[in-house]
VEXDO-331856 format. One record per residue (C-alpha): x negated, y, z; residue number from 1; residue in one letter. Coordinates in steps of 0.5 Angstrom, whole numbers. Example, Ala and Ser with C-alpha at 12.3 -4.5 7.8 and 13.67 -1.06 7.14 Angstrom:
2
+-------+-------+-------+-----+-----+
|     x |     y |     z |   n | res |
+-------+-------+-------+-----+-----+
|   -25 |    -9 |    16 |   1 |   A |
|   -27 |    -2 |    14 |   2 |   S |
+-------+-------+-------+-----+-----+
This chain:
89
+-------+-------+-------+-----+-----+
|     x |     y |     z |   n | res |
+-------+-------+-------+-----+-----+
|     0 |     0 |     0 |   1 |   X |
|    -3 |     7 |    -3 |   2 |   X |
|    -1 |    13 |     2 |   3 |   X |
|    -1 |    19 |    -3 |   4 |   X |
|    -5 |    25 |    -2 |   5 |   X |
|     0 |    30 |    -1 |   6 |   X |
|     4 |    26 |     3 |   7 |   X |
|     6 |    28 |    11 |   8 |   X |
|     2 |    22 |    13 |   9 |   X |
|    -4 |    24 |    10 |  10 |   X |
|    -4 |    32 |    11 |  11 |   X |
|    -4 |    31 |    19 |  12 |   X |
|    -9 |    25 |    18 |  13 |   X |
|   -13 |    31 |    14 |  14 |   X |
|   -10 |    36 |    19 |  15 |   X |
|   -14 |    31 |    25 |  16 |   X |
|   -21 |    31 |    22 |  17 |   X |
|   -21 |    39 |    21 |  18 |   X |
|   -20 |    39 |    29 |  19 |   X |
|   -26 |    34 |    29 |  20 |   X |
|   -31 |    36 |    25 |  21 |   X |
|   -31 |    43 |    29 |  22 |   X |
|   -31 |    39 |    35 |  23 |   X |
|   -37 |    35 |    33 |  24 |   X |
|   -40 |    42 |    30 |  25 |   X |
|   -41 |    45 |    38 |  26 |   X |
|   -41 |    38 |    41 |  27 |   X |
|   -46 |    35 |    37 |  28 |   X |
|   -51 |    41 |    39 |  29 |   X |
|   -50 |    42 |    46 |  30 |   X |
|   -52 |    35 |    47 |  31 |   X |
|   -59 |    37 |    46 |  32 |   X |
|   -59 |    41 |    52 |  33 |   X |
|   -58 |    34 |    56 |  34 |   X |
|   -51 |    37 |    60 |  35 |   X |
|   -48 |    34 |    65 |  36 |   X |
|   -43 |    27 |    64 |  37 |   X |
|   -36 |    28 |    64 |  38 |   X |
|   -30 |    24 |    63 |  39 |   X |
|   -27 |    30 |    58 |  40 |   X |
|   -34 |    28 |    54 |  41 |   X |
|   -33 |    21 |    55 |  42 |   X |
|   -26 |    20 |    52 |  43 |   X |
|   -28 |    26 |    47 |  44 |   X |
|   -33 |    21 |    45 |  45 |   X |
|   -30 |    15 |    44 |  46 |   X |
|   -24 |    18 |    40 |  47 |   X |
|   -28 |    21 |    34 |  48 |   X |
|   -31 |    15 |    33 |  49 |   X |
|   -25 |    11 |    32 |  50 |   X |
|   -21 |    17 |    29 |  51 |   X |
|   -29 |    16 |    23 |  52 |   X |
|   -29 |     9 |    23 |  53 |   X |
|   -21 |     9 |    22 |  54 |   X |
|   -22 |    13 |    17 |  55 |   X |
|   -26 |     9 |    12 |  56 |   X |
|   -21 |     3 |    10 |  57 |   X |
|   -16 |     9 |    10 |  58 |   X |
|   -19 |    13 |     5 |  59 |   X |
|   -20 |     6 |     1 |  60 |   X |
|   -12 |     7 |     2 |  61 |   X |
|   -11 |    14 |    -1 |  62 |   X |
|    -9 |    16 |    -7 |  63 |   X |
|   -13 |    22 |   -10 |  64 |   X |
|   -12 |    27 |   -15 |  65 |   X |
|   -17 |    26 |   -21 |  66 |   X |
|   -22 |    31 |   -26 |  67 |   X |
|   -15 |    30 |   -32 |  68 |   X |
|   -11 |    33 |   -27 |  69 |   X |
|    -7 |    24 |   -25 |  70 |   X |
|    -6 |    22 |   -18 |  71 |   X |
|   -10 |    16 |   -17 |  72 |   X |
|    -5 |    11 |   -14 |  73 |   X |
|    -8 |     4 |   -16 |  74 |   X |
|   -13 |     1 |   -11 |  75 |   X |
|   -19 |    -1 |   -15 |  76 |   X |
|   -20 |     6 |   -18 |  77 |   X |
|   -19 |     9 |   -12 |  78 |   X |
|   -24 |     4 |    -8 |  79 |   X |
|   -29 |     5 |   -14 |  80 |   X |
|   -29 |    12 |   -14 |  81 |   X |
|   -30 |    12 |    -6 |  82 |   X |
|   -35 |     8 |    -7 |  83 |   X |
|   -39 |    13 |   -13 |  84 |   X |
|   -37 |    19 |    -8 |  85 |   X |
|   -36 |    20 |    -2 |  86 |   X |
|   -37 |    12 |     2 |  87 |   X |
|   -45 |    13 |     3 |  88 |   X |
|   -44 |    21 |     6 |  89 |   X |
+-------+-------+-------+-----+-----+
């Protein structure tokens, strides 16, 4: 089952990872002046490593918006060009 890229599902999951990646953009770096642990930091922590993992089999399951201008629903398609663009980032 191929989610469409405009679809509600997918708009919020996009919507998720925006809010993590800023997130991982200020956590990321204070990690280097060594800050105190914290339950906040622990839960965060583990949240964004299952929101990335969870993300890969997820995108192999979105449709995309090709160069032609087609929504791409078919699923060898969509994995190969995952796996020609972003898989290895």
């Amino acid at each position: 089952l191929v989610m469409h890229p405009s679809s509600v599902k997918r708009m919020l999951w996009e919507l998720a990872s925006f809010l993590l990646v800023a997130y991982d953009m200020f956590a990321i770096p204070f990690q280097m002046f060594d800050p105190p642990d914290n339950h906040l930091e622990f839960i965060m922590s583990w949240i964004t490593r299952s929101f990335w993992t969870a993300d890969i089999p997820l995108t192999f399951a979105s449709g995309y918006l090709a160069r032609d201008g087609f929504i791409e629903m078919r699923p060898l398609p969509i994995a190969i060009g995952y796996l020609r663009t972003w898989f290895f980032l």
